[in-house]
ROTIMAR-933974 format. One record per residue (C-alpha): residue in three letters; y negated, z negated, x. Coordinates in steps of 0.001 Angstrom, whole numbers, padded with zeros to 6 digits, always signed. Layout:
BEGIN
ALAYZX...
END
This chain:
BEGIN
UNK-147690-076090-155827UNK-150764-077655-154837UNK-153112-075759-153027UNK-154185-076320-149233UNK-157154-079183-149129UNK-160851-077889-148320UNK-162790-079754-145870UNK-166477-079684-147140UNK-169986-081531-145701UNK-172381-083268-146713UNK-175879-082873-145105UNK-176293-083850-141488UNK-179710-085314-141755UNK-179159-088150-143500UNK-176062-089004-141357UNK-177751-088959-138063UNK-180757-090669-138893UNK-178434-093308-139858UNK-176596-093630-136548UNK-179927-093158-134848UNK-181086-096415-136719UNK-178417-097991-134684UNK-179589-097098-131261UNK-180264-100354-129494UNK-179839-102583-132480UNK-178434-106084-132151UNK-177531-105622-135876UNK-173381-105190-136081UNK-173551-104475-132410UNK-170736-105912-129774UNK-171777-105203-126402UNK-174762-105502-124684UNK-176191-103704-121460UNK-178797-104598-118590UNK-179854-101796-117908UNK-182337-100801-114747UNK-184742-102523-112025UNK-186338-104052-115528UNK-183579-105353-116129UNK-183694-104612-120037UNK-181182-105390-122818UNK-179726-102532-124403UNK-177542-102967-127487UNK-174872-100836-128967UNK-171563-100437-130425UNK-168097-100519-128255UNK-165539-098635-130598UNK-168459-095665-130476UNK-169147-095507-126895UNK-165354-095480-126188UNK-164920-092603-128669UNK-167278-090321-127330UNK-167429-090708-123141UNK-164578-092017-121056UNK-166918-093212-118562UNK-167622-096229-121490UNK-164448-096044-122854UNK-162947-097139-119246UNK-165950-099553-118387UNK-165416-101139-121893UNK-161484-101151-121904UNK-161300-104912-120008UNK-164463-106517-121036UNK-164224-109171-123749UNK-163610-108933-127130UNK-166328-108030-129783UNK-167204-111550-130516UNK-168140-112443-127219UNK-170958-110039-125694UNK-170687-110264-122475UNK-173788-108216-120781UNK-172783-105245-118684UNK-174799-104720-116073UNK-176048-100715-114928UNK-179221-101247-112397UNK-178609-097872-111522UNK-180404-095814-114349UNK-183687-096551-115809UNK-183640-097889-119497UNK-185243-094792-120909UNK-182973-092660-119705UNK-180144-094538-120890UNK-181399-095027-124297UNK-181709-091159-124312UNK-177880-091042-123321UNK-177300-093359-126245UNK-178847-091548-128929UNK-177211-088538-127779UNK-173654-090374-128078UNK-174760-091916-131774UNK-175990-088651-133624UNK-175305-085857-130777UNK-179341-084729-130218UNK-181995-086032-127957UNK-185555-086097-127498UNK-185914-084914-124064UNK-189256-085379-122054UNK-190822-083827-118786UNK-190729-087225-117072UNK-187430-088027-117417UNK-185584-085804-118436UNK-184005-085485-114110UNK-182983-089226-115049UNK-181028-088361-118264UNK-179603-085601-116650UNK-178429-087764-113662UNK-176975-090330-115856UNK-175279-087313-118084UNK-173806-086151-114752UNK-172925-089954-113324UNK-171420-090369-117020UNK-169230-087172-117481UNK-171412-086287-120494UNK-171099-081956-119962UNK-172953-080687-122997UNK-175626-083538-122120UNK-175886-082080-118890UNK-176615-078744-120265UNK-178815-079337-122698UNK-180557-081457-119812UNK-180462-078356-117593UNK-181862-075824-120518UNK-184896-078315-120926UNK-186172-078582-116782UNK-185415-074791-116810UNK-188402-074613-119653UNK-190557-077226-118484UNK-190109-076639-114333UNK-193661-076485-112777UNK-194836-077505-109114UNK-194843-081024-109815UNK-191122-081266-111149UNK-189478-078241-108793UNK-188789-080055-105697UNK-187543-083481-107577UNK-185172-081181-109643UNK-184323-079207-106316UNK-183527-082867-104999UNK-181038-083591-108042UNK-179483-079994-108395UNK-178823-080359-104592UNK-177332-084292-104396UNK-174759-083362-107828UNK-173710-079277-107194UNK-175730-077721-109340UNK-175576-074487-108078UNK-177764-072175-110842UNK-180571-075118-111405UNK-180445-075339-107438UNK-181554-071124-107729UNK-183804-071492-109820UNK-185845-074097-108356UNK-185594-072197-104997UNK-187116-069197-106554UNK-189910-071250-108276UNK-190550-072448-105067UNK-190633-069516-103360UNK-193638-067986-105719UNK-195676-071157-105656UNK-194545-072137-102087UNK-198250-073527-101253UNK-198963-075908-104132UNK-195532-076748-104105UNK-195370-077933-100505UNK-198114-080725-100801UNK-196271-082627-103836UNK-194955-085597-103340UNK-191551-084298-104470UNK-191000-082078-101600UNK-192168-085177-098791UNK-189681-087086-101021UNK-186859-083956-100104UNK-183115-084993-098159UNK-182632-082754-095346UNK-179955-081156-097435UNK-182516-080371-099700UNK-185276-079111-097727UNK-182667-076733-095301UNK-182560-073889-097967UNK-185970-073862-098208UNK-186745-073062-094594UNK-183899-070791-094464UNK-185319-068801-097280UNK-187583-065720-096151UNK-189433-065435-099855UNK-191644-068577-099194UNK-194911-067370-099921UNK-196556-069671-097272UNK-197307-068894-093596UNK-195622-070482-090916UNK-198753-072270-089478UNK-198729-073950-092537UNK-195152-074520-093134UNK-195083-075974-089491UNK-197449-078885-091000UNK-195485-079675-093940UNK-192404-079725-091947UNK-194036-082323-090127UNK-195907-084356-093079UNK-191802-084278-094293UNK-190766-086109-091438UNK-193191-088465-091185UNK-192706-089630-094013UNK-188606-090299-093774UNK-189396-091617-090159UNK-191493-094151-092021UNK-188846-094791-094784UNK-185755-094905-092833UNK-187452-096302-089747UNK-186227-093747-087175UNK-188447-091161-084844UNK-189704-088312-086641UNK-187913-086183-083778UNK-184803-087572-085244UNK-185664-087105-088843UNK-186334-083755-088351UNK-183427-082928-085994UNK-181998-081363-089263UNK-184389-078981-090161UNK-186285-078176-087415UNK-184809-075290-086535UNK-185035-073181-088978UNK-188962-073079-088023UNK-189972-069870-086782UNK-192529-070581-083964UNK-192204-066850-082816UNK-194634-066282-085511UNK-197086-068373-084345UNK-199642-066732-081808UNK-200093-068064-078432UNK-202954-070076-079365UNK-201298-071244-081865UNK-197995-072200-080155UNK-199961-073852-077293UNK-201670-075978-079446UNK-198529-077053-081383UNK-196596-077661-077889UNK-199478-079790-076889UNK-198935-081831-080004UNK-195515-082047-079806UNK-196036-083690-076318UNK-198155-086338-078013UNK-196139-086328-081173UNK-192530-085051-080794UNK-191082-083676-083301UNK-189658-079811-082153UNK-187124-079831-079388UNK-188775-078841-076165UNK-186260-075546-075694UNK-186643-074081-078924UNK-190987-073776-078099UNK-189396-072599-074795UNK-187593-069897-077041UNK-190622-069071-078615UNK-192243-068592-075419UNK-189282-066169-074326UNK-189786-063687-077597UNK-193909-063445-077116UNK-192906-062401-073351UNK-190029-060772-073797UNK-191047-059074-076943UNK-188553-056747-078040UNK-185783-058770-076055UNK-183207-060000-077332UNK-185050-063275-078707UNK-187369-060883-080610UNK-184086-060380-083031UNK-182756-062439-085634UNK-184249-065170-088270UNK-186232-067093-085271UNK-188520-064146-085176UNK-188065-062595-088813UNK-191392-062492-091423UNK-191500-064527-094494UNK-193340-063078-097893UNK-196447-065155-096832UNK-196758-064969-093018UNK-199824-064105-092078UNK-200076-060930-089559UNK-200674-061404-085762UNK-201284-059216-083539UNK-198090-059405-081839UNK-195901-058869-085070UNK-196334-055484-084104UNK-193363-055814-082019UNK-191232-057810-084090UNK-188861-055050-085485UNK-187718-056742-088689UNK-190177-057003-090906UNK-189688-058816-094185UNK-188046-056565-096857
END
C-alpha cells in the first residue's frame, strides 16, 4: 500500500525574490492602480491580490477582465506606502521605514491586512521617538489601537517637553490630545502645558476656520489652572480677555480653590499635581499630591 505523500520545500529565497521582481511591473500584469495625491501608476497582478486580501479581492471582483486594464483609482494612500502593502502581499516581508511606516500601517488597517498591521506596530514600537509619538498617538487613536495608543502615552509622558513643541502634537484631534491632559505623569508644568494647549488650538482654529474658544471647547478643561499662582492666573485671565480661549467660570473656579483652599474645589483632578508641576507656594494646601 502506498505510503502517505511528504510535502517538502524548496528554498524561500529564490521564490520571493522572484515575486518581488513583480512588484509594480507592467510585465504579465492585469490591473493597474492610481495611487495617491501624485497620482502614480502602480501595476500588479489581479488573481494575486484577490488571493491574499479580500479588501482587493472585492474591489477587483466587478472590474474588467484581464485584457482590459482599467486603472483603479486609491487617492487615499500615498504610493510608497502602497507599494510596501504590495510587496508584502507578493513575497509576505517588507522593508519598513521610520517615515512611513504610520502610512503602511494605516493602509494595512484600511485593507484588513492583520499580520501587516502587526508587524507595522512591532516596527513604530522600536523606532518611536519625539518626532513620531504624537503622529502615531494620532493613528493608534483614529483606528482602536489600544496597546500602541499606551505606549505612545507613556513615551509622552517621559519626554512630555520636547514632545509638546512637535508639529505632531499641534497636528493632534481633540480625541487625541484629551488623554494627554487627563494624564497626571506628564513631565511638564502646567504654565507650560497652558501654552501648548493654546499653540494646539490655534492652530485647528486656523485649519478648520472656527474660534480657538471653540476649538478648544474639548480639551480645555482638563487644564488645571489651580496650579497656577495668582500671578500667574491673573496674567492668563487677562489674556484670555484679549484672546479667549478658557471659559470664563472655570478661571472663576480657579479663583475659588486659591481662596477657598482646602474647600471643596481644592479636591479632585482640577487641583491635583502632575510629575512635572513646578511647586508654588500655595501647593502646600493642596492635599493630593501626585503619587
Amino acid at each position: 500500500m502506498e505510503g502517505l505523500g511528504l510535502v517538502v520545500c524548496g528554498e524561500a529565497a529564490p521564490f520571493s525574490t522572484a515575486l518581488r521582481s513583480l512588484v509594480n511591473n507592467p510585465r504579465y500584469s492585469d490591473v493597474c492602480f492610481v495611487v495617491g495625491q501624485e497620482r502614480q501608476e502602480v501595476f500588479a497582478h489581479r488573481c494575486l491580490l484577490a488571493c491574499r486580501c479580500s479588501f482587493f479581492q472585492r474591489l477587483l471582483g466587478s472590474e474588467p477582465g484581464p485584457r482590459v486594464p482599467s486603472p483603479v483609482v486609491l487617492s487615499t494612500v500615498p504610493a510608497e506606502a502602497f507599494l510596501a502593502v504590495l510587496e508584502f502581499l507578493y513575497t509576505n516581508s517588507v522593508k519598513l521605514h521610520r517615515h512611513s511606516v504610520l502610512e503602511v500601517l494605516t493602509a494595512a488597517v484600511e485593507y484588513g491586512l492583520e499580520e501587516l498591521r502587526e508587524l507595522c506596530l512591532e516596527f513604530v514600537v522600536k523606532v518611536l521617538d519625539v518626532e513620531l509619538v504624537c503622529e502615531a498617538l494620532q493613528v493608534a487613536v483614529t483606528f482602536g489601537l489600544g496597546p500602541l495608543q499606551e505606549r505612545c502615552i507613556a513615551f509622552i509622558e517621559a519626554h512630555s517637553q520636547e514632545a509638546l513643541q512637535t508639529r505632531g502634537f499641534l497636528e493632534l484631534s481633540a480625541p487625541a490630545l484629551l488623554p494627554l491632559l487627563r494624564s497626571d505623569k506628564l513631565c511638564v508644568d502646567e504654565a507650560e502645558l497652558v501654552r501648548a494647549a493654546r499653540s494646539w488650538a490655534r492652530v485647528g482654529a486656523a485649519v478648520l476656520a472656527q474660534p480657538v474658544a471653540e476649538v478648544a471647547a474639548p480639551v480645555v478643561r482638563e487644564l488645571r489652572l489651580a496650579l497656577l499662582a495668582p500671578a500667574e492666573l491673573s496674567a492668563l485671565e487677562e489674556q484670555n480677555r484679549r484672546e479667549p480661549f478658557i471659559p470664563v467660570e472655570q478661571i472663576v473656579e480657579a479663583w475659588k480653590c486659591h481662596a477657598l483652599r482646602r474647600g471643596d474645589e481644592a479636591r479632585g483632578a482640577p487641583c491635583r499635581r502632575r510629575r512635572g508641576t513646578l511647586p508654588r507656594e500655595h501647593h502646600r494646601f493642596l492635599d493630593l499630591p501626585f503619587k
